[in-house]
N, C-alpha and C positions, 0 to 999 in steps of 0.2 A: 498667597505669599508662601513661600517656600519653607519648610524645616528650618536650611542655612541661613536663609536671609534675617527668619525672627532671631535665632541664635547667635547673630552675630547685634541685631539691633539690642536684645537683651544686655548682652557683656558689655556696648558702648555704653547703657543707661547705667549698667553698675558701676563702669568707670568713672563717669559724672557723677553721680551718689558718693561714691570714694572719694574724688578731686574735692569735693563740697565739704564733706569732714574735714576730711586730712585740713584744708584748706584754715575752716572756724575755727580747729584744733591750736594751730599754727598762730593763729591771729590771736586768740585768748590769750597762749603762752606769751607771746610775746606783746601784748599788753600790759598784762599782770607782773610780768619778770626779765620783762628788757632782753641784753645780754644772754642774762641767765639761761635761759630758756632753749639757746643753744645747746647745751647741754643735755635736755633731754628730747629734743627733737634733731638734732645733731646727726651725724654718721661717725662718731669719733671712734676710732677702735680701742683705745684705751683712754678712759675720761680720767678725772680726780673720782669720782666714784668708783670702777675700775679699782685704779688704785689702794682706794681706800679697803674696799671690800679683799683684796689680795691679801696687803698688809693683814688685814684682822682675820684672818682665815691660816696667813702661812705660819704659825704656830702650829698650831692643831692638824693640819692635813699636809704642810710643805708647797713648797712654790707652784707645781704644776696643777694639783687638785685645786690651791688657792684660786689656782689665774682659770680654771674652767667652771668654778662656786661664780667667782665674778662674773664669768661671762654669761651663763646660766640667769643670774641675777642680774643684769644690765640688757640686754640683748632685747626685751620687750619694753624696753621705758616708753617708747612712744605710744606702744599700744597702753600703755601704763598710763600717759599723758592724757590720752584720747575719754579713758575711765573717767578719771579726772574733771575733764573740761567737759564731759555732758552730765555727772552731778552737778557740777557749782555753777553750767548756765544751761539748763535743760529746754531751754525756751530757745534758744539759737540754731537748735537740730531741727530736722523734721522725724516723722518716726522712721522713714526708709532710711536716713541715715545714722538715725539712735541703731537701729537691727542692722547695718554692715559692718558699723563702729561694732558690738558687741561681736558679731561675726568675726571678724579679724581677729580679736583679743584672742577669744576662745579657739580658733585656731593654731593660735602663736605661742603666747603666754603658757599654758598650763602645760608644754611640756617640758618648757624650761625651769618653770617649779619645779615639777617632778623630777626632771634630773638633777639641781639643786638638793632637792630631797634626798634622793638615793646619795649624792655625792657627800654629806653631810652625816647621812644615815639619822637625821633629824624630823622621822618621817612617821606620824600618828595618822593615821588615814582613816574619817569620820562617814559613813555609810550613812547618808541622809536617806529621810522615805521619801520614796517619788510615789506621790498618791498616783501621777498621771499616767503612769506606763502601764 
C-alpha cells in the first residue's frame, strides 16, 4: 500500500472519529436543553451571549475591544460544549474519540483565551511543573 493511499485512509478514519463526537456532542446538548442548545452549537455570529459579553465589557474597554473580548470568549463554545458532554457522559465516547475531542479544544480554545487575556490585560499566567518533559 502506498504512503498516499494510507494517508489519505488515515484522514477518512479521523473524519469518522470527528463525525461520531461532534455527532453524541450534538445529541447530549440537545437532549438535556432542547432549544437551548442551539445556542452553543449554533453558527450564530452574534448570540445573546455575544451580546451580553459586549455590554459588560464596553465600559471598561469601548465598543470595539468589547465586541473582539466577545468574540475571543464565544468563538470555542462548541469546543467548550464537547468538554462538557464528555465529563457529564464519559461512557458515550470511545477513547479515540475522548483524544480528538480534546484535540480540537486545545487547538482552538486557548488562543482565544489568550487573546481575551491580553485584550483584557486580565492575564496571571501559572507555570505548572511538567515532570514529563
Amino acid at each position: 500500500m502506498s504512503d498516499s493511499n494510507e494517508d489519505q485512509q488515515y484522514v477518512e478514519r479521523l473524519q469518522k472519529v470527528q463525525e461520531s463526537w461532534e455527532s453524541k456532542v450534538r445529541e447530549i446538548f440537545q437532549q438535556t436543553f432542547g432549544e437551548r442548545s442551539r445556542a452553543i452549537l449554533g453558527h450564530q455570529p452574534f448570540s445573546d451571549a455575544d451580546r451580553l459579553l459586549i455590554d459588560a465589557h464596553r465600559e471598561d474597554w469601548g465598543d470595539l475591544k468589547a465586541a473582539d473580548i466577545a468574540f475571543h470568549m464565544t468563538d470555542w463554545k462548541a469546543d467548550a460544549a464537547a468538554i462538557v458532554a464528555l465529563h457529564l457522559f464519559p461512557e458515550k465516547f470511545t477513547p479515540e474519540e475522548a483524544q480528538l475531542l480534546v484535540q480540537d479544544f486545545l487547538i482552538h480554545a486557548p488562543s482565544h483565551i489568550r487573546a481575551a487575556c491580553v485584550l483584557t490585560e486580565w492575564t496571571k499566567w501559572t507555570d505548572f511543573e511538567m515532570p514529563h518533559e
